[in-house]
C-alpha positions in Angstrom: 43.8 22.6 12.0 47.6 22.0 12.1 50.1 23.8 14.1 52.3 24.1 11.5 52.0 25.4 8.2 52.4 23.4 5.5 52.2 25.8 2.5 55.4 27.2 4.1 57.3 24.1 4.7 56.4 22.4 1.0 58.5 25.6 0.0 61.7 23.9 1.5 60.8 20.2 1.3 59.5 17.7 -1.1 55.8 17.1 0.6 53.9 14.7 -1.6 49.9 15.4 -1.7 49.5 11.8 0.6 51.9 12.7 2.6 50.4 15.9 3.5 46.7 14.8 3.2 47.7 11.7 6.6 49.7 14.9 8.3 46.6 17.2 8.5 44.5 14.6 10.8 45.3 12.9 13.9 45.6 9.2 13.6 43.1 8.0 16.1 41.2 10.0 18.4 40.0 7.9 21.4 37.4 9.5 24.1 36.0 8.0 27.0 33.9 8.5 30.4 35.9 7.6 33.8 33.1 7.2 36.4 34.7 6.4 39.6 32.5 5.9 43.5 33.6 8.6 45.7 34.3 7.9 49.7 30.6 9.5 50.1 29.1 7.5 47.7 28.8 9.8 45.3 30.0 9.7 41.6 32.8 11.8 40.0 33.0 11.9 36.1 35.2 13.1 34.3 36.0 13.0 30.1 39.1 11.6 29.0 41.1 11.9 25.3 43.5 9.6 24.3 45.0 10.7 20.6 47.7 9.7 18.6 48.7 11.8 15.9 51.3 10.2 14.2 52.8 6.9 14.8 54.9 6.4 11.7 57.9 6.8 13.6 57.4 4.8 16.9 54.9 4.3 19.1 52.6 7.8 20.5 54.4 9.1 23.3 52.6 11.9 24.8 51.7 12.8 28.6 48.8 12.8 30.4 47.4 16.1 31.7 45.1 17.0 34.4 42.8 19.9 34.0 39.7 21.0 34.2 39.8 22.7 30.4 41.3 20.1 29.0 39.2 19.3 25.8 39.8 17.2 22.6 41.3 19.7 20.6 43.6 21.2 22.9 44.8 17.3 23.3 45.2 16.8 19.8 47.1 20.1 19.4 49.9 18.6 21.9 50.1 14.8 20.1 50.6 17.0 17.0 53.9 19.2 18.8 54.8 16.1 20.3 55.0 14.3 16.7 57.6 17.4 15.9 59.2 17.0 18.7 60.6 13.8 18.7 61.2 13.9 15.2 63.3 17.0 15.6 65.4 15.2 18.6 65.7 11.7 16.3 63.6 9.9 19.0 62.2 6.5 17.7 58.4 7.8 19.7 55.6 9.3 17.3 53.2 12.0 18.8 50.5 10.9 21.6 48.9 12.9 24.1 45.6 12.4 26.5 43.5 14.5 29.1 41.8 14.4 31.9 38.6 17.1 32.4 39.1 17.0 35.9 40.4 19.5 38.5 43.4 17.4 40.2 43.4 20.0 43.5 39.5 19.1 43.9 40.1 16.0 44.5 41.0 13.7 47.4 44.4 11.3 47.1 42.1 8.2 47.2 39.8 9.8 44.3 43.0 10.5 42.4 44.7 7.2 42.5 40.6 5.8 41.5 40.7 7.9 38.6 44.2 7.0 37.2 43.1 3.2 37.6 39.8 3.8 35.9 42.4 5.5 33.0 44.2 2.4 33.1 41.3 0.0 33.1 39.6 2.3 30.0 42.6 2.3 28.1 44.0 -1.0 29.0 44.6 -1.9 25.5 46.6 1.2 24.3 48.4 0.9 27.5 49.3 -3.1 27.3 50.5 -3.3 23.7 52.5 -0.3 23.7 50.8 1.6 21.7 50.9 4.8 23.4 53.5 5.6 26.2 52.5 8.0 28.8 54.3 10.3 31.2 53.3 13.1 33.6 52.6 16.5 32.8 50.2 19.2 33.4 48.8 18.3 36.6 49.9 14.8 36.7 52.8 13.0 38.5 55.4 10.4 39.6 53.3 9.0 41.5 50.5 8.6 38.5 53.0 6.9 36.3 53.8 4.3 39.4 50.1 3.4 39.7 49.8 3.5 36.1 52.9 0.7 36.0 50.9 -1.2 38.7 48.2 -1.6 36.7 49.6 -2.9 33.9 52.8 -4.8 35.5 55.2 -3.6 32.5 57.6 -1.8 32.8 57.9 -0.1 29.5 54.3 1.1 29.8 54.7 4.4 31.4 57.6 7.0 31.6 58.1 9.2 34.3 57.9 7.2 37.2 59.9 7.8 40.8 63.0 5.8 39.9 63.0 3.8 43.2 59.8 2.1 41.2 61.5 1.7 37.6 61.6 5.2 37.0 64.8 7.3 35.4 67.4 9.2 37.9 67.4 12.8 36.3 63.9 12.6 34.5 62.2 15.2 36.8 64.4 17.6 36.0 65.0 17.0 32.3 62.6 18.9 30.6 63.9 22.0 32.6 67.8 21.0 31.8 67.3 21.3 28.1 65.3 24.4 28.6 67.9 25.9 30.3 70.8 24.4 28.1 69.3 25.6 25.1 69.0 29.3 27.1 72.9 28.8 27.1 73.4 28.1 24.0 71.0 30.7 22.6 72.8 33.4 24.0 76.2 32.3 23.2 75.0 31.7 19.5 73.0 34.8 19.0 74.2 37.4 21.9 77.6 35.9 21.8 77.5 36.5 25.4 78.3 33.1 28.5 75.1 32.6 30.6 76.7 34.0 33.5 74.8 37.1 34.7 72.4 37.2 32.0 69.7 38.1 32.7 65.9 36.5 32.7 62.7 36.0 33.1 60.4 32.8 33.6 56.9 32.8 33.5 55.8 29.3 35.5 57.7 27.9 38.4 56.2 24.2 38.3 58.4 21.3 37.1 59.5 23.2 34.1 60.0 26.8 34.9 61.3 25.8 38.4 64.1 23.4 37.3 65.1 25.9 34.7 65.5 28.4 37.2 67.5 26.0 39.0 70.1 25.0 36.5 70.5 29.2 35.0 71.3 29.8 38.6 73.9 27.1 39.3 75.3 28.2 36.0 75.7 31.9 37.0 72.7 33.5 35.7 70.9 36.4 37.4 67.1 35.1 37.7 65.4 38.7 37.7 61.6 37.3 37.8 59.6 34.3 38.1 55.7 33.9 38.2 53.2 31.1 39.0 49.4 31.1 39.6 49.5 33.1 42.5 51.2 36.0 40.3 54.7 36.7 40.2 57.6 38.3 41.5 60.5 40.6 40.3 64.0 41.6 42.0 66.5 43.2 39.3 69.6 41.8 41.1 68.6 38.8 40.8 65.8 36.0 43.1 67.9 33.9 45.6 66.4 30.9 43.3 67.0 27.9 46.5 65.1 30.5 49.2 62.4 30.9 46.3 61.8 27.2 46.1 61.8 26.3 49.7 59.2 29.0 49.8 57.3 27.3 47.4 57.7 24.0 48.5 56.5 24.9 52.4 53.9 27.1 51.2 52.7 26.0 48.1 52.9 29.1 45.6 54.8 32.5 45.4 52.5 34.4 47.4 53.2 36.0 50.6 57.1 35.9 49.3 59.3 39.1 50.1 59.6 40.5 46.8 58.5 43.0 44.4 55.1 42.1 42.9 54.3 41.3 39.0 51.3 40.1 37.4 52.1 37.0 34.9 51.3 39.2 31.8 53.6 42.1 33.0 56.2 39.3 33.4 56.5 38.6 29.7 57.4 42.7 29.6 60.5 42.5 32.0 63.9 43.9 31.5 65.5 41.0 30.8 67.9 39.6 27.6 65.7 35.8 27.9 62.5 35.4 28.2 60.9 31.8 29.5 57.6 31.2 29.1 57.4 27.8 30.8 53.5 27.9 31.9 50.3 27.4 29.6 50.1 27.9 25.7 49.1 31.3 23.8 50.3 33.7 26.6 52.2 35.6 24.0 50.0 37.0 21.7 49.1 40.1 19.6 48.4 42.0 22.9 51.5 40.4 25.0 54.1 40.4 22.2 54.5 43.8 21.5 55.9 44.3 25.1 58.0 41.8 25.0 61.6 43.7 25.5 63.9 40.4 25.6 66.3 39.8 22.8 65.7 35.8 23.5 62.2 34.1 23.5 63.0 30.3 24.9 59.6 28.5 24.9 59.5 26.6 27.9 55.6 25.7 27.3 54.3 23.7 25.2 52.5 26.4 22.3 53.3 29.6 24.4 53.6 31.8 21.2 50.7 32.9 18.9 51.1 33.1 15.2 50.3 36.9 15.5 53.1 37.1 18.4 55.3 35.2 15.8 55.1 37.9 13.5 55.3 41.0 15.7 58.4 39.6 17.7 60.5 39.1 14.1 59.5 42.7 13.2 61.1 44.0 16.6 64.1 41.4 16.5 63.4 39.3 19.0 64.2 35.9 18.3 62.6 32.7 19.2 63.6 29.5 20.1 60.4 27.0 19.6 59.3 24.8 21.8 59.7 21.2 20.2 63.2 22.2 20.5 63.7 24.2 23.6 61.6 21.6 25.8 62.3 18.3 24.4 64.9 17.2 27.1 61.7 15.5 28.9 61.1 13.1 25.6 64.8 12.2 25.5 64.6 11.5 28.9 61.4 9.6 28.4 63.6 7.3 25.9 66.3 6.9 28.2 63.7 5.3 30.8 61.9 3.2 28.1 65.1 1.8 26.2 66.2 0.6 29.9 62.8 -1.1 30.8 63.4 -2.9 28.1 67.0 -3.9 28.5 67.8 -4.2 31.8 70.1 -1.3 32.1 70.6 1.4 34.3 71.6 5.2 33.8 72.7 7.7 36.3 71.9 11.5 36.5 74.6 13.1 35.3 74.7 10.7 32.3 71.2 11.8 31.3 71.6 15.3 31.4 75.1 14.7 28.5 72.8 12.8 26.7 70.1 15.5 27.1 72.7 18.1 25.9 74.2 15.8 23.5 71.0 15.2 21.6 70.0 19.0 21.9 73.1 20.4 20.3 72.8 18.6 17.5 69.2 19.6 17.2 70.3 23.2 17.8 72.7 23.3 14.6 70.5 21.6 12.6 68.0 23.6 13.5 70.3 27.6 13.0 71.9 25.8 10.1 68.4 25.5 8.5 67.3 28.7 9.3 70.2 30.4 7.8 70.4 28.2 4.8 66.9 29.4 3.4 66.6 32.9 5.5 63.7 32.1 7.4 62.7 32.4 11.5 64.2 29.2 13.3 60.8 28.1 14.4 59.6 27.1 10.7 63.4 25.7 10.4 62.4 23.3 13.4 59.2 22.1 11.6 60.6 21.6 8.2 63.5 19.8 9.9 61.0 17.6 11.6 58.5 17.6 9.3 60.6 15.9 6.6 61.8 13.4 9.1 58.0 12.1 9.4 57.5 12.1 5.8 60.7 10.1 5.2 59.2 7.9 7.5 55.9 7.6 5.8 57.7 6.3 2.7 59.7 3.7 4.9 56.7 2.6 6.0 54.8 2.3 2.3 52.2 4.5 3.8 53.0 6.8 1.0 
């Protein structure tokens, strides 16, 4: 089933029957068996989905995550956000994503670099010809993407890769500088307040959460809670965000850190003016939501908001910034990396994070703009906005 409603968005947007009947299925939904020999002789198996959802715009650009729930529908769920996404932005990528059923911390570094190059060698084909563009996420890395680009000896065939190997200066850190830039801009656009000691809350302190934490702090904000697996942890005058991640990065998680102690659900319910969920999908939901006492919801995650939690969080007036907005500085970045494998050229940092914000801000007009224009919540402004992009693409593309 869709993530997005289309009885709702025909409301706003001519959505021809063909167009709609392609946009309810995936494209192609590829699943395989990776068997790889482990260093005891043993065998380790795991499933892995490959799906493209739609491709009328460019070619699926998805990442590849590692877990040991991943399944086929959850996958397809993400190629279908990422479709949104990149329409949204005005990136030439459609929507891709794949999984891995496999616990990435069970594993040994030599079983791990087996299994991506048992990916590889499975999925040579979408890999070669460019059909589907991969990049880390969930449980995947750099270091992933730069065996992936061994493999296949292009380039252009994986995003996300350390830049002393191809890779892009800045794309670690992108997905959590337009999180956090869109954080700015939310408050100045809706609390009419500068990011400077506001305060908030960030459930997930991996690459996302812990990048956006980064950038809020440089930029003045108090940083009152943050949470990983491990649980979380609260100080109302604001975490020393540099000491947090030094903890993290020596000890591996949050726990044992001297703080105040908060389980990840009671972190959605802090005293805070933002919220961040920046973790795993459907953590606000019709139990969650109605605690919720932020003004600003900024999905960090990909899918962290029920439909339920929707509803209940417009009731109370919190607003919501969705995701394929909020987190989309990763696929800009993602762009950035593939146009120069292409070409030749080379970008520094600081000039993809103005692109980053660049491409945002316009997204973040059209996106209020839309919303005010028909009076409805600025997530189903986002989909209609995107959702019309596709459809105009469709009918470039004679597929409708």
């Amino acid at each position: 089933m869709p993530c997005v409603n289309f009885d709702e968005i025909s409301k706003y947007i001519d959505l021809p029957a063909s167009a709609r009947q392609l946009l309810e299925v995936p494209e192609q939904q590829i699943i395989a068996n990776l068997n790889i020999r482990t260093h005891t002789d043993g065998v380790l198996a795991a499933k892995a989905y490959v799906v493209y959802y739609n491709t009328a715009r460019g070619p699926a650009k998805g990442g590849i995550r590692l877990a040991e729930d991943v399944t086929l529908d959850e996958t397809t769920e993400l190629s279908e956000r990422m479709t949104w996404k990149t329409a949204l932005v005005r990136i030439p990528f459609g929507g891709g994503k794949s999984g891995i059923a496999i616990a990435p911390k069970k594993m040994s570094l030599f079983e791990r670099n087996e299994l991506v190059r048992e990916f590889v060698h499975i999925m040579n084909r979408e890999l070669t010809s460019s059909a589907y563009i991969p990049a880390p996420d969930l449980g995947s890395n750099a270091g992933d993407m730069a065996i992936i680009y061994g493999q296949t000896h292009q380039l252009e065939s994986v995003t996300g890769k350390p830049p002393r190997v191809g890779g892009l200066p800045g794309r670690e850190h992108a997905t959590g500088r337009g999180v956090a830039y869109i954080t700015k801009r939310s408050l100045q656009e809706f609390l009419n307040r500068d990011v400077k000691n506001a305060t908030v809350a960030i459930q997930g302190f991996g690459n996302v959460g812990g990048w956006t934490a980064n950038f809020l702090h440089e930029w003045g904000a108090r940083i009152v809670a943050v949470s990983d697996v491990s649980g979380g942890i609260v100080k109302k005058d604001g975490l020393d965000i540099p000491s947090v991640q030094d903890y993290c990065r020596k000890n591996g998680s949050l726990e044992g850190y001297s703080a105040d102690r908060v389980s990840n659900e009671g972190l959605l319910a802090a005293e805070a003016d933002v919220l961040i969920p920046a973790a795993v999908g459907h953590v606000l939901n019709d139990r969650t939501a109605p605690k919720v006492k932020a003004k600003l919801v900024i999905e960090g995650a990909n899918g962290p908001t029920t439909a339920e939690a929707d509803e209940i969080m417009t009731s109370n007036s919190t607003l919501v910034m969705p995701d394929i907005l909020a987190n989309a500085g990763g696929v800009v970045a993602s762009y950035i990396e593939w146009r120069n494998a292409k070409s030749g050229s080379i970008t520094h940092k600081e000039e993809v994070f103005e692109a980053i914000e660049h491409i945002l801000e316009d997204a973040f007009q059209e996106v209020v703009s839309t919303a005010k224009k028909h009076g409805i919540q600025h997530r189903l402004g986002a989909e209609v906005i995107a959702v019309d992009e596709v459809v105009r693409a469709m009918n470039d593309r004679g597929w409708t």
